[in-house]
C-alpha positions in Angstrom: 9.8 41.7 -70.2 8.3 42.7 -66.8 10.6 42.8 -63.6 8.8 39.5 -61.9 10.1 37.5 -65.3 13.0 38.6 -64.8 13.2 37.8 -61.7 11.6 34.4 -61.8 14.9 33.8 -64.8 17.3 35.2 -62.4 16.2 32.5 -59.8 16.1 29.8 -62.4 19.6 30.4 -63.1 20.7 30.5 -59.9 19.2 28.0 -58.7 20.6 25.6 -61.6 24.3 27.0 -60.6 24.4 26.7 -57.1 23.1 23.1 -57.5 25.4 21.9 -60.0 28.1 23.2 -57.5 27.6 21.6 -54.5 26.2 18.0 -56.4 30.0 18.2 -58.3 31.9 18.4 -55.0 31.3 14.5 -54.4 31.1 13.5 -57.5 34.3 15.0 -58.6 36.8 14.8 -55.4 38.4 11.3 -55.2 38.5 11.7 -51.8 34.5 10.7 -51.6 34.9 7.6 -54.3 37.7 6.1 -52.9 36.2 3.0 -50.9 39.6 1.2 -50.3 41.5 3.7 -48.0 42.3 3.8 -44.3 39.6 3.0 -41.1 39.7 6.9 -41.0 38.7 7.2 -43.7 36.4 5.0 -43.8 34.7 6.1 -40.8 34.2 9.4 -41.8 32.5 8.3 -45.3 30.1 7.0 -43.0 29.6 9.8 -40.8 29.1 11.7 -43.8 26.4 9.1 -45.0 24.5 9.1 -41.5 24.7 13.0 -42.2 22.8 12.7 -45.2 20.7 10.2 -44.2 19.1 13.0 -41.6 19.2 15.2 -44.0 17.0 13.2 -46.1 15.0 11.7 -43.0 14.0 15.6 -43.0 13.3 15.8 -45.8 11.1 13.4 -46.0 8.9 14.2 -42.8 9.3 18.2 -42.5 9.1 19.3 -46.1 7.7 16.8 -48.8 4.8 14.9 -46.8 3.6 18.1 -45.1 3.5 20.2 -49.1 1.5 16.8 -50.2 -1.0 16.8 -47.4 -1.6 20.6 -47.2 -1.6 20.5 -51.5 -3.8 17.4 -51.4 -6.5 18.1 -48.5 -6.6 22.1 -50.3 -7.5 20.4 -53.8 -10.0 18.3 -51.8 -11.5 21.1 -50.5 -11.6 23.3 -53.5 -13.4 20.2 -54.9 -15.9 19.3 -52.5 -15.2 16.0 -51.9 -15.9 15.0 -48.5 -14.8 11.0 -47.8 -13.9 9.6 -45.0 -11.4 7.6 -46.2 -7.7 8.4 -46.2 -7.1 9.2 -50.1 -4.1 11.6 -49.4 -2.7 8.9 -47.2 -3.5 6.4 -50.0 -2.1 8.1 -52.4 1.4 7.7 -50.6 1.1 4.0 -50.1 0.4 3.3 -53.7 4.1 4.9 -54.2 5.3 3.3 -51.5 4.3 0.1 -52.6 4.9 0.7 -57.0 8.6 1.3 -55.6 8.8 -2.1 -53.4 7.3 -4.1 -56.5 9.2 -2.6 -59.1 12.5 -3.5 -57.0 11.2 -6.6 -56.2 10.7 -7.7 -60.3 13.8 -5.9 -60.9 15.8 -8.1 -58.4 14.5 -10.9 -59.3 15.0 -11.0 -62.9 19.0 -9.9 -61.7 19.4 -13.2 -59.9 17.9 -15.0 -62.7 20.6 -13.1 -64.8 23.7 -13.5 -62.4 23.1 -17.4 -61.8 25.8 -19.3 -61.7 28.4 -16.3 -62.4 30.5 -16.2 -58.7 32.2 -13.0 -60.1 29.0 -11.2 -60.6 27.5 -11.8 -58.0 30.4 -10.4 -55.5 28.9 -8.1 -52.5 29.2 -4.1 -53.6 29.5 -3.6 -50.4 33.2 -5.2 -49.3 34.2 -6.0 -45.7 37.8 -5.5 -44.5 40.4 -8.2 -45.4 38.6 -9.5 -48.0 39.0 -9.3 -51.8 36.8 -9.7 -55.3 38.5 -8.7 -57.8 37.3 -6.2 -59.9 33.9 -7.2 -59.8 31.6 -4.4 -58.7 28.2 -5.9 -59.4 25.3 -5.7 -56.1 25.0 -9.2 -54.6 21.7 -9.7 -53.6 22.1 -13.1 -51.8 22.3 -12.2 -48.3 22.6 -16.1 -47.0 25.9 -16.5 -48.8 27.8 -13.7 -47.8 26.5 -12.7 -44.6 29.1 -14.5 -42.4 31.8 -11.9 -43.6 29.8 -8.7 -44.2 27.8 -6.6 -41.2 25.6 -4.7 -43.9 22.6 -5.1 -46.2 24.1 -6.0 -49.3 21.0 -4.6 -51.3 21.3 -0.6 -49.7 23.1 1.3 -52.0 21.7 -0.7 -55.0 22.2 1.3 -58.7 17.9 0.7 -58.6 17.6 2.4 -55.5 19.7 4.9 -56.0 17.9 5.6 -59.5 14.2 5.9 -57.2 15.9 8.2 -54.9 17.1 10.3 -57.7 13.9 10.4 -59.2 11.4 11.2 -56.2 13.7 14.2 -54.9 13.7 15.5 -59.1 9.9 15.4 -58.7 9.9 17.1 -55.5 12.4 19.5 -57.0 9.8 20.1 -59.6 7.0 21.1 -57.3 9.6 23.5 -55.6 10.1 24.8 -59.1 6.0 25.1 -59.6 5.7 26.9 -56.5 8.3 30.1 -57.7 6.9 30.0 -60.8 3.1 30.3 -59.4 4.4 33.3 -57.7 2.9 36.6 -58.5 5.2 38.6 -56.4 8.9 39.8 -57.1 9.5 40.0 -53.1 8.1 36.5 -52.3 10.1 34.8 -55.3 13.2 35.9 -53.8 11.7 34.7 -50.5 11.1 30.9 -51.7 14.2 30.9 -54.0 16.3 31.6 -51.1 14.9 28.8 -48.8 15.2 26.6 -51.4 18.5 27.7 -52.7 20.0 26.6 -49.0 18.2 23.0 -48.3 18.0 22.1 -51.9 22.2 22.4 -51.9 22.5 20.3 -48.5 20.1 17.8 -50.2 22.2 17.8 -53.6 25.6 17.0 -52.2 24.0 14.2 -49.8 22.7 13.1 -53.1 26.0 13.1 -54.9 27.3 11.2 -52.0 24.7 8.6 -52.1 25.3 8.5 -55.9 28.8 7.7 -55.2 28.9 5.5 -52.6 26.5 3.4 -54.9 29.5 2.9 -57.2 27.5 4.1 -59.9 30.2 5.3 -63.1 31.3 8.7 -62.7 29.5 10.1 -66.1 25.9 8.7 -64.8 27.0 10.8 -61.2 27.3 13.9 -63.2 24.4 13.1 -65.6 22.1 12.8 -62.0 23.3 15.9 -60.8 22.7 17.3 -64.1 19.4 16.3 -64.5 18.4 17.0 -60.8 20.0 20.4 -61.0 17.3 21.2 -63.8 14.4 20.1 -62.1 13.5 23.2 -60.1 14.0 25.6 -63.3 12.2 23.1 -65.0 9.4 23.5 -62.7 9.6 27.2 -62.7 9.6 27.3 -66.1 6.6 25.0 -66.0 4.9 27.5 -63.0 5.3 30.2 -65.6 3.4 28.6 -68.4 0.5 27.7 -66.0 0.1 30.8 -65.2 -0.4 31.9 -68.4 -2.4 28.7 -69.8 -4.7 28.3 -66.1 -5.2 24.8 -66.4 -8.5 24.1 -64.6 -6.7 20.1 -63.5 -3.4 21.3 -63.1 -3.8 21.5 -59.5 -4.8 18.1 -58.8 -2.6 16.4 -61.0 0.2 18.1 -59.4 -1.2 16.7 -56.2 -1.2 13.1 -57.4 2.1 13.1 -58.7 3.5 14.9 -55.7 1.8 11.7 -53.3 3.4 9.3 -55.3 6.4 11.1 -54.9 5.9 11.3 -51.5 5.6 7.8 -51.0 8.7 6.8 -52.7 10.9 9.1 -50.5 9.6 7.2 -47.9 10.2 3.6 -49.4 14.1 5.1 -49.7 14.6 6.6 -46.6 13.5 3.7 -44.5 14.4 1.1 -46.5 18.0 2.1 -48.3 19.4 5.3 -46.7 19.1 4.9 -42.8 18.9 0.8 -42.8 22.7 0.8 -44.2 24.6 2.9 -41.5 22.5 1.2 -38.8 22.9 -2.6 -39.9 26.6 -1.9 -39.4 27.8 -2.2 -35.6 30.6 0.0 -35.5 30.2 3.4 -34.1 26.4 3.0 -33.2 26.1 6.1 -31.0 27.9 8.6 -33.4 26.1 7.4 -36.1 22.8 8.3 -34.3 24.4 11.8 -33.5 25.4 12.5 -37.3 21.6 11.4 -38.2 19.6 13.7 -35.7 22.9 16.3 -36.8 22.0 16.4 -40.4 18.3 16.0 -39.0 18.6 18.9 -37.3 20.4 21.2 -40.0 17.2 20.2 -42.0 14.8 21.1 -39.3 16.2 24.3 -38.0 16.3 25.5 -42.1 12.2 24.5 -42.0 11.8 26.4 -38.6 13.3 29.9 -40.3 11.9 29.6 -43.5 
């Protein structure tokens, strides 16, 4: 075994260790499940949400849409197709909008399910003073409950929470590609590192999204699980293209990474920064914790 394979393993290991770590800090302190506790607490959930919600804000504009478009307008390129129509841009839209329909049906046929049953149908989200029970199903009637509850009842859904999961696992992937694709020991370490620090920020603001969408403990852990494999995965997929040179392997990866791309952004501004904002308590430090966790992001880009 050459030293580059071993270091390539060495990064998919770590990389898989450090993640699981910091996604099992939420999901395993009580402390970040417990939705029932004081104002305080309370209040500093959601600071901790607003946090990740920059976080994920850059994510979305600083790292994954710039890798699709420079990816996507390269493959162009390479290929010789010269349009003047916005195909990379296109591309994200058709995620963008497979995400909003998909939710749609799958809302829809969750009404048609939950009719008639008060108990299922209680918000998720519960305001202060007010109880249901032990009912923890999403309400997604907004006319019926909105004179006691400030937020979108639908943000933090289990669905959206699932797409969320699954666009940053593909991204992860690519990140994975991209060490594998490597053919330099020094510039492996260089990418593992960068990853290694905003992959971990991203992780435990996953793990908090995860939790604060009441979704059962073992599924938390089986997300961070999964997740936590996804850039190995990718490295260890990196490491077989090198050696297979698949002529369409290029584009393909392209495609997948603009669907990707377009589902981050359906989550972002639809679920993660709509449900701090809704809520009218503590407006201005909300905004700081979003252009905080925005900026954490940003300043990691601008070094790495």
């Amino acid at each position: 075994m050459d030293y580059l394979l071993q270091v390539k393993i060495g990064a998919l290991v770590g990389l898989l260790l450090l993640t699981l770590f910091f996604g099992f800090i939420p999901a395993r302190m009580k402390w970040f499940r417990e939705t029932s506790g004081t104002d305080t607490h309370r209040v500093v959930l959601s600071f901790i949400s607003c946090f990740a919600g920059g976080v994920f804000l850059a994510a979305c504009l600083l790292d994954i849409i710039p890798d699709y478009l420079s990816d996507m307008n390269a493959e162009l390129a390479a290929r010789r197709v010269d349009t003047s129509f916005p195909l990379p841009e296109f591309i994200m839209a058709a995620g963008f909008f497979t995400v909003l329909i998909v939710e749609r049906i799958v809302l829809n046929c969750r009404q048609d399910a939950m009719r008639g049953s008060d108990q299922e149908r209680a918000p998720l989200m519960r305001a202060k003073g007010h109880s249901h029970g032990q009912g923890k199903a999403a309400s997604t009637d907004l006319e019926d409950s909105a004179h006691h509850v400030h937020v979108d009842l639908q943000a933090h859904s289990s669905f959206r929470s699932f797409m969320l999961f699954f666009s940053l696992s593909l991204h992860s992937v690519f990140e994975g590609l991209a060490i594998g694709l490597q053919t330099t020991d020094s510039k492996v370490l260089e990418i593992c590192i960068a990853i290694v620090v905003h992959k971990s920020i991203i992780v435990f603001s996953l793990s908090v999204k995860l939790v604060q969408s009441e979704v059962p403990p073992m599924w938390v852990a089986a997300y961070v699980g999964v997740f936590a494999m996804m850039s190995p995965l990718g490295i260890a997929v990196g490491i077989g293209v090198i050696e297979a040179q698949l002529a369409a392997g290029v584009l393909i990866q392209a495609i997948l990474e603009g669907l990707a791309a377009g589902t981050f952004i359906y989550i972002t501004f639809m679920e993660i920064l709509p449900h701090e904002l809704n809520s009218p308590e503590n407006q201005l430090l909300k905004v700081f914790f979003i252009l905080l966790g925005f900026s954490v992001m940003a300043g990691l880009t601008f070094l790495g």
